[in-house]
N, CA, C and O atoms as a GROMACS GRO file, in nm:
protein
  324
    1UNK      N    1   0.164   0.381  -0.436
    1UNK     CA    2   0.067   0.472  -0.380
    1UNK      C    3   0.009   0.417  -0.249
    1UNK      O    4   0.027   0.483  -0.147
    2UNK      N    5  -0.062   0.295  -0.246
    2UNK     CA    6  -0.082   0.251  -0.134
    2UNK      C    7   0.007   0.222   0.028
    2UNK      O    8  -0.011   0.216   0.150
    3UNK      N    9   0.122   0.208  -0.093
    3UNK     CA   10   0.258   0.176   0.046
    3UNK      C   11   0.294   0.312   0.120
    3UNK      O   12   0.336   0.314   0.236
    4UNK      N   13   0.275   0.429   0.039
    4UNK     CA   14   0.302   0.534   0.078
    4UNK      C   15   0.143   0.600   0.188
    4UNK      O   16   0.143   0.662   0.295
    5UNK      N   17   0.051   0.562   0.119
    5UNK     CA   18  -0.042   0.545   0.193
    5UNK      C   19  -0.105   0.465   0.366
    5UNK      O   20  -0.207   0.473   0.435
    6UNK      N   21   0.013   0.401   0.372
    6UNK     CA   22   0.032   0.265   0.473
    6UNK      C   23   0.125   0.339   0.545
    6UNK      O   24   0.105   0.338   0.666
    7UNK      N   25   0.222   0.404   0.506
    7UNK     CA   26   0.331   0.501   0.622
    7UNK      C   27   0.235   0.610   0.647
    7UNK      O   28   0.212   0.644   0.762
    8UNK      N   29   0.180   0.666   0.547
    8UNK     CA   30   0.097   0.792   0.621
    8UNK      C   31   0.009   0.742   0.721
    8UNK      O   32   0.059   0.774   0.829
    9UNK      N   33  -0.099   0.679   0.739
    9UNK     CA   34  -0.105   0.577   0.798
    9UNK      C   35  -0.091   0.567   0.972
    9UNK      O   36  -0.160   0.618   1.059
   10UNK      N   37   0.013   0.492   0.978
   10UNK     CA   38   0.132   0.488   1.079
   10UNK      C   39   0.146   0.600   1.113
   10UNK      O   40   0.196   0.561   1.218
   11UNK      N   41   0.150   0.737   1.127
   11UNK     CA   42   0.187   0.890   1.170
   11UNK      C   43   0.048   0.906   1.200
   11UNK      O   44   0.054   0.985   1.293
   12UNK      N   45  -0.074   0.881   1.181
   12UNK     CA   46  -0.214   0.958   1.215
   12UNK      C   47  -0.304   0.857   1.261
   12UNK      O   48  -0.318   0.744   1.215
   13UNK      N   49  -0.364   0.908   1.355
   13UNK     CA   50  -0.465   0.804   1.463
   13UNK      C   51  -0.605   0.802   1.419
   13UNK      O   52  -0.674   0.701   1.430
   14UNK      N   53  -0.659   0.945   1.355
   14UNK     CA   54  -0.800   0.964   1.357
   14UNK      C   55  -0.833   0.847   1.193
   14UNK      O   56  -0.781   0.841   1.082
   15UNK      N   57  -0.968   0.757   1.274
   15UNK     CA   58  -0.999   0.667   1.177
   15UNK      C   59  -1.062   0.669   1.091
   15UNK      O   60  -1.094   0.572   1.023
   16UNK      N   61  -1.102   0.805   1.072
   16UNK     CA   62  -1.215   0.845   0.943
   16UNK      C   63  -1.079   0.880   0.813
   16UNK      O   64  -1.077   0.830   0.701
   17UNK      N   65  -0.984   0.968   0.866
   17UNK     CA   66  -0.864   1.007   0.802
   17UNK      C   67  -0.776   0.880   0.763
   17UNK      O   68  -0.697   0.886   0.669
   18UNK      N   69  -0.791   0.772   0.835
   18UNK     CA   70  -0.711   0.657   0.767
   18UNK      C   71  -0.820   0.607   0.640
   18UNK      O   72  -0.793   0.596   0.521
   19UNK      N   73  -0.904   0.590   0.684
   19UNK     CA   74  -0.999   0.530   0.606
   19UNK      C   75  -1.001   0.582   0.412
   19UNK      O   76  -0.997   0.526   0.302
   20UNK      N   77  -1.010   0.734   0.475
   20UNK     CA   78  -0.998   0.799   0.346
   20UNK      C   79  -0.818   0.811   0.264
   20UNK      O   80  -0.794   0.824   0.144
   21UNK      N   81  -0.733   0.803   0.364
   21UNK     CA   82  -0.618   0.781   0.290
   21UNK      C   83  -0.621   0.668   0.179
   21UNK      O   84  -0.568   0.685   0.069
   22UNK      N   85  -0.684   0.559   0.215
   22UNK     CA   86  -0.634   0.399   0.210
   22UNK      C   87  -0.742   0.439   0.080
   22UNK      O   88  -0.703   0.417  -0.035
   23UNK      N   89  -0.872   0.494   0.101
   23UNK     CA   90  -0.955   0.459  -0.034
   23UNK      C   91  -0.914   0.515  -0.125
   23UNK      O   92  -0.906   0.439  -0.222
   24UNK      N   93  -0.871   0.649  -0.153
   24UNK     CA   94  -0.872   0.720  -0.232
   24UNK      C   95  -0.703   0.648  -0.285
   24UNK      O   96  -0.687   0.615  -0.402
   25UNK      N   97  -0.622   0.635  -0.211
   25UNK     CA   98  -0.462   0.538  -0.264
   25UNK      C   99  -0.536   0.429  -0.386
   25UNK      O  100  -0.493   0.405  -0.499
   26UNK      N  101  -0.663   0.374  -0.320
   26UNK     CA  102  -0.684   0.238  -0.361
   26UNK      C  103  -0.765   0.276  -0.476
   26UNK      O  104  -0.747   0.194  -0.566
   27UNK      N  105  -0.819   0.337  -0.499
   27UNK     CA  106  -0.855   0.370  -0.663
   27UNK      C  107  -0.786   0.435  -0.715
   27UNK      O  108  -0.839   0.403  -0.822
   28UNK      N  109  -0.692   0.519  -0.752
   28UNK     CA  110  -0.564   0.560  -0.818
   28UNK      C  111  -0.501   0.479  -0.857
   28UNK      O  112  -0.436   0.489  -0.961
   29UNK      N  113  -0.507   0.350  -0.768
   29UNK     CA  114  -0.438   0.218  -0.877
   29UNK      C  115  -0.490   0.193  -0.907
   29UNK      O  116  -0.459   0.170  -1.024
   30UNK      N  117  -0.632   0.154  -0.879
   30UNK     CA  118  -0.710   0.092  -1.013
   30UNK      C  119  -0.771   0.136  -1.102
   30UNK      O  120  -0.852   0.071  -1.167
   31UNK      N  121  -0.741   0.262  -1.122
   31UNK     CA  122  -0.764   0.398  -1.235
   31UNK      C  123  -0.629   0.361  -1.312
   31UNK      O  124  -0.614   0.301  -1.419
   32UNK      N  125  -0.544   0.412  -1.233
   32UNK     CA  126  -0.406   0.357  -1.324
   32UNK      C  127  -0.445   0.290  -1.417
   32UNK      O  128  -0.501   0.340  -1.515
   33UNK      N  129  -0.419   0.153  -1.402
   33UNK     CA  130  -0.416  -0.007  -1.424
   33UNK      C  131  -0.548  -0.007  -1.550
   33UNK      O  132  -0.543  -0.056  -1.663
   34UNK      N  133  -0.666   0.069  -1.481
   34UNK     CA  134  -0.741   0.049  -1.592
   34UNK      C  135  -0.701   0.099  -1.733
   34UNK      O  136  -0.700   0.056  -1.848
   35UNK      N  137  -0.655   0.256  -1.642
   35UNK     CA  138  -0.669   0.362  -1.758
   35UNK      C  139  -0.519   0.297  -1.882
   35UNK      O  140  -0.499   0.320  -2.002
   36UNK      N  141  -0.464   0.237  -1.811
   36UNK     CA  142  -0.348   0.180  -1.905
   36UNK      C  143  -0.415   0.068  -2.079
   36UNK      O  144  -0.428   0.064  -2.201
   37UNK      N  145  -0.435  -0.004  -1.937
   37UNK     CA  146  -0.506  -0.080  -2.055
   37UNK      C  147  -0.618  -0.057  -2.190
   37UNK      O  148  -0.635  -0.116  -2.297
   38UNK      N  149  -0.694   0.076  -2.114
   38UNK     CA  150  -0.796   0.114  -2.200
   38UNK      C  151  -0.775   0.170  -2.270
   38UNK      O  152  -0.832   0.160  -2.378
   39UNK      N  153  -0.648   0.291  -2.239
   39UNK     CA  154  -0.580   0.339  -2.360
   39UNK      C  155  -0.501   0.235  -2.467
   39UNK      O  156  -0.459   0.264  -2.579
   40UNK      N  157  -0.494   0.130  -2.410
   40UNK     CA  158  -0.382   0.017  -2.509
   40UNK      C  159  -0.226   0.057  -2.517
   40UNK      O  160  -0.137   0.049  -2.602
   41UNK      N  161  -0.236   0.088  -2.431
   41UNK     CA  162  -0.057   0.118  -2.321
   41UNK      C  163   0.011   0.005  -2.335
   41UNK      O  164   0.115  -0.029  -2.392
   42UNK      N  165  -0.119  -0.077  -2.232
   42UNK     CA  166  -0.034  -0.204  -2.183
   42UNK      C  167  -0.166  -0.283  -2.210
   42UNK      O  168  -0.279  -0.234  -2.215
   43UNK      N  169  -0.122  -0.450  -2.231
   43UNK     CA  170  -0.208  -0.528  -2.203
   43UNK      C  171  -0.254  -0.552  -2.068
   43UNK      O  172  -0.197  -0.495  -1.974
   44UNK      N  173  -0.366  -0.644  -2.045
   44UNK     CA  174  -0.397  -0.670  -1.894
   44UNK      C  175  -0.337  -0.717  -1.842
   44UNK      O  176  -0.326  -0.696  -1.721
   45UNK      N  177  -0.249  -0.827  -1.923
   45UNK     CA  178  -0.135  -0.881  -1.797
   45UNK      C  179  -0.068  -0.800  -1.769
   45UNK      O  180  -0.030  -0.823  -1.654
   46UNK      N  181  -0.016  -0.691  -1.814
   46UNK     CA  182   0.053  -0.596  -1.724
   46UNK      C  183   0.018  -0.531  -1.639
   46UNK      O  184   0.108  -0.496  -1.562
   47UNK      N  185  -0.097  -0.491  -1.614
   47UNK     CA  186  -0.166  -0.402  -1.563
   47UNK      C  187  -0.156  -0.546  -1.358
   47UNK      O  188  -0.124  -0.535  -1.240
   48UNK      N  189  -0.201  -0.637  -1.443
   48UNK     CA  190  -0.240  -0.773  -1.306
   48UNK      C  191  -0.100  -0.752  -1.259
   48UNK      O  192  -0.084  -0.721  -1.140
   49UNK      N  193   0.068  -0.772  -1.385
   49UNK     CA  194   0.171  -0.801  -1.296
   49UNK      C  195   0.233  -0.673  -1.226
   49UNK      O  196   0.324  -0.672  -1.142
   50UNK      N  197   0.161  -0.563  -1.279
   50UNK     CA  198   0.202  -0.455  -1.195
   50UNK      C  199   0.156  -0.449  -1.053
   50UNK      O  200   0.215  -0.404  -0.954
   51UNK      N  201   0.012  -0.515  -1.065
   51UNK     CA  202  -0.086  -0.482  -0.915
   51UNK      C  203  -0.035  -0.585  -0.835
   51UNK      O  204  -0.073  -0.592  -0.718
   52UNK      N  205   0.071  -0.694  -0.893
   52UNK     CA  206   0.079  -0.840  -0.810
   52UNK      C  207   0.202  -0.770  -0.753
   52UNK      O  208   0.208  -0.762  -0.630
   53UNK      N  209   0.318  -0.707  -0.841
   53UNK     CA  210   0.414  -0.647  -0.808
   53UNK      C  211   0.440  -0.541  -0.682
   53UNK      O  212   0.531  -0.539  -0.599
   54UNK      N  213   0.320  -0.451  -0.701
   54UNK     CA  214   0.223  -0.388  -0.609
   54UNK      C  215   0.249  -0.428  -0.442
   54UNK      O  216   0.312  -0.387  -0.344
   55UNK      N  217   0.168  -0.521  -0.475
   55UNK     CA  218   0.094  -0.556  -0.343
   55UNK      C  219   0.188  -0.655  -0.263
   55UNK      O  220   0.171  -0.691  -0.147
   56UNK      N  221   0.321  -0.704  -0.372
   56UNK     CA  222   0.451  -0.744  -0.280
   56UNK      C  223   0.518  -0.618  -0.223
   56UNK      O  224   0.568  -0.616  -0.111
   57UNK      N  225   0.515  -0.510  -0.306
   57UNK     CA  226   0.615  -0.421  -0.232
   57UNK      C  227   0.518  -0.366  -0.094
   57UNK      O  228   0.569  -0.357   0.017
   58UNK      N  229   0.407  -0.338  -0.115
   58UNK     CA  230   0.306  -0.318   0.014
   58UNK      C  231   0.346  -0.398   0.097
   58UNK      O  232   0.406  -0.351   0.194
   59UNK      N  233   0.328  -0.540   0.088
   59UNK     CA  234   0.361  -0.645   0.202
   59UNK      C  235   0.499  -0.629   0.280
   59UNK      O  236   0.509  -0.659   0.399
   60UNK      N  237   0.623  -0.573   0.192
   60UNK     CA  238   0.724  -0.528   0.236
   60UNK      C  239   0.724  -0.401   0.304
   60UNK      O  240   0.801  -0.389   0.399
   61UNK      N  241   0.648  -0.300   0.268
   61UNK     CA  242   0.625  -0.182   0.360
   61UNK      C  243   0.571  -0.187   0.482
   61UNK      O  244   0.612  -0.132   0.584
   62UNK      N  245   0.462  -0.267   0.466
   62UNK     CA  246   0.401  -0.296   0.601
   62UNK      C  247   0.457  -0.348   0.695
   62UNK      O  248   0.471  -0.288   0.801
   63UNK      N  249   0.504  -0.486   0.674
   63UNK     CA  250   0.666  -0.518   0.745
   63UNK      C  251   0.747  -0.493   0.812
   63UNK      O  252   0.776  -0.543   0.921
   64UNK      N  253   0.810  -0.389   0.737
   64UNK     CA  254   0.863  -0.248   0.764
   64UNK      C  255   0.849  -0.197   0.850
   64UNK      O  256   0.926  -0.207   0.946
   65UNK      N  257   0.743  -0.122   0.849
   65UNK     CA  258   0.697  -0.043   0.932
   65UNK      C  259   0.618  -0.079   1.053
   65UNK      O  260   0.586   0.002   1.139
   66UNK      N  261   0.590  -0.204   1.055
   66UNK     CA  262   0.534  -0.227   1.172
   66UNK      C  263   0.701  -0.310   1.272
   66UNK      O  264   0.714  -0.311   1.394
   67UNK      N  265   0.775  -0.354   1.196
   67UNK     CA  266   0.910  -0.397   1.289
   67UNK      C  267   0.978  -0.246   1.374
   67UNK      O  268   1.012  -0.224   1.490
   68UNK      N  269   0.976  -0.154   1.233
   68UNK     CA  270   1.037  -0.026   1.284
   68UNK      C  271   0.936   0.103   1.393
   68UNK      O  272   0.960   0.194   1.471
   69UNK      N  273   0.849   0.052   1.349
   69UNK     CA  274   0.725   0.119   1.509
   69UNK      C  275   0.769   0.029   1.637
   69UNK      O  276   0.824   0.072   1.738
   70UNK      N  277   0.740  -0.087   1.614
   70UNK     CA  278   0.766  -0.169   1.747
   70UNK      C  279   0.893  -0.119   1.791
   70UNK      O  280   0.885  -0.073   1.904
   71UNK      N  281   1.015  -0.111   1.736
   71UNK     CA  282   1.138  -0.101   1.776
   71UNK      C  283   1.134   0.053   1.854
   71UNK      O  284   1.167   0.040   1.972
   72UNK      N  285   1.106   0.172   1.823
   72UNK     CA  286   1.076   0.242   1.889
   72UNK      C  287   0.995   0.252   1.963
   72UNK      O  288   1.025   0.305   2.070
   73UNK      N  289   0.897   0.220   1.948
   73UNK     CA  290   0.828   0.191   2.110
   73UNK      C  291   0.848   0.122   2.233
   73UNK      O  292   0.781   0.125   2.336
   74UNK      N  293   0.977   0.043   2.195
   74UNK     CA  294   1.028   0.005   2.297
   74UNK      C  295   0.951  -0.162   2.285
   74UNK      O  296   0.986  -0.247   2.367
   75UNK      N  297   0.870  -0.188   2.204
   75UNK     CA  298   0.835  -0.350   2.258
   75UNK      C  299   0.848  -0.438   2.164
   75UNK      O  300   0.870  -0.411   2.046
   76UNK      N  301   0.839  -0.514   2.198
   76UNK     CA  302   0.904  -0.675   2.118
   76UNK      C  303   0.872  -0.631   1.952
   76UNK      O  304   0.796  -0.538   1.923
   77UNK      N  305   0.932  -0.701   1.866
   77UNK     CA  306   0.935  -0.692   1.746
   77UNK      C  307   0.781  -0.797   1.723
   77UNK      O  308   0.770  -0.912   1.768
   78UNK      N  309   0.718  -0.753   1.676
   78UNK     CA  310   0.600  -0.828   1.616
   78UNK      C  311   0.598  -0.990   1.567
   78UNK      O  312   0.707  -1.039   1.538
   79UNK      N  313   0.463  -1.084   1.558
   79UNK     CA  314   0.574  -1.178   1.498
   79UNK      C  315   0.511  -1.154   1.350
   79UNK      O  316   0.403  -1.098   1.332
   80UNK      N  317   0.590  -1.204   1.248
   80UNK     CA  318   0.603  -1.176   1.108
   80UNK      C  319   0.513  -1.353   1.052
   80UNK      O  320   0.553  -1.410   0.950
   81UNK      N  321   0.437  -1.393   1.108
   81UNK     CA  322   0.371  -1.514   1.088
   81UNK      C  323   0.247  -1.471   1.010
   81UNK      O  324   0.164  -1.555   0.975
   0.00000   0.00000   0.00000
């Protein structure tokens, strides 16, 4: 949700509209995650290795998408440090 949130993102400039993308992404997972556990779905470690799981594939989106913006814009590839 968030990663998809992070490309939408990237397509729109106005910063009140990012703002609200990113929050409302960002409690849907942690509604998820809760609501899992509280129902007794999943234990908490699942709920943590999902959000750890998460927030690698985010790090890979972002990545992503900031190598593949640069590349069309014509300027240097970012550095990834």
């Amino acid at each position: 949700m968030v990663a998809l949130a992070t490309v939408a993102n990237s397509l729109t400039a106005r910063g009140a509209l990012r703002a609200t993308i990113f929050v409302v992404a960002g409690v849907v997972v942690v509604l998820v995650g809760v609501s899992r556990v509280y129902l007794g779905v999943h234990a908490p470690t699942d709920a943590l290795g999902g959000w750890a799981l998460g927030a690698t594939w985010l790090a890979a989106v972002v990545t992503a998408t900031r190598l593949v913006t640069a590349r069309h814009a014509g300027r240097p590839t970012p550095e990834l440090a």
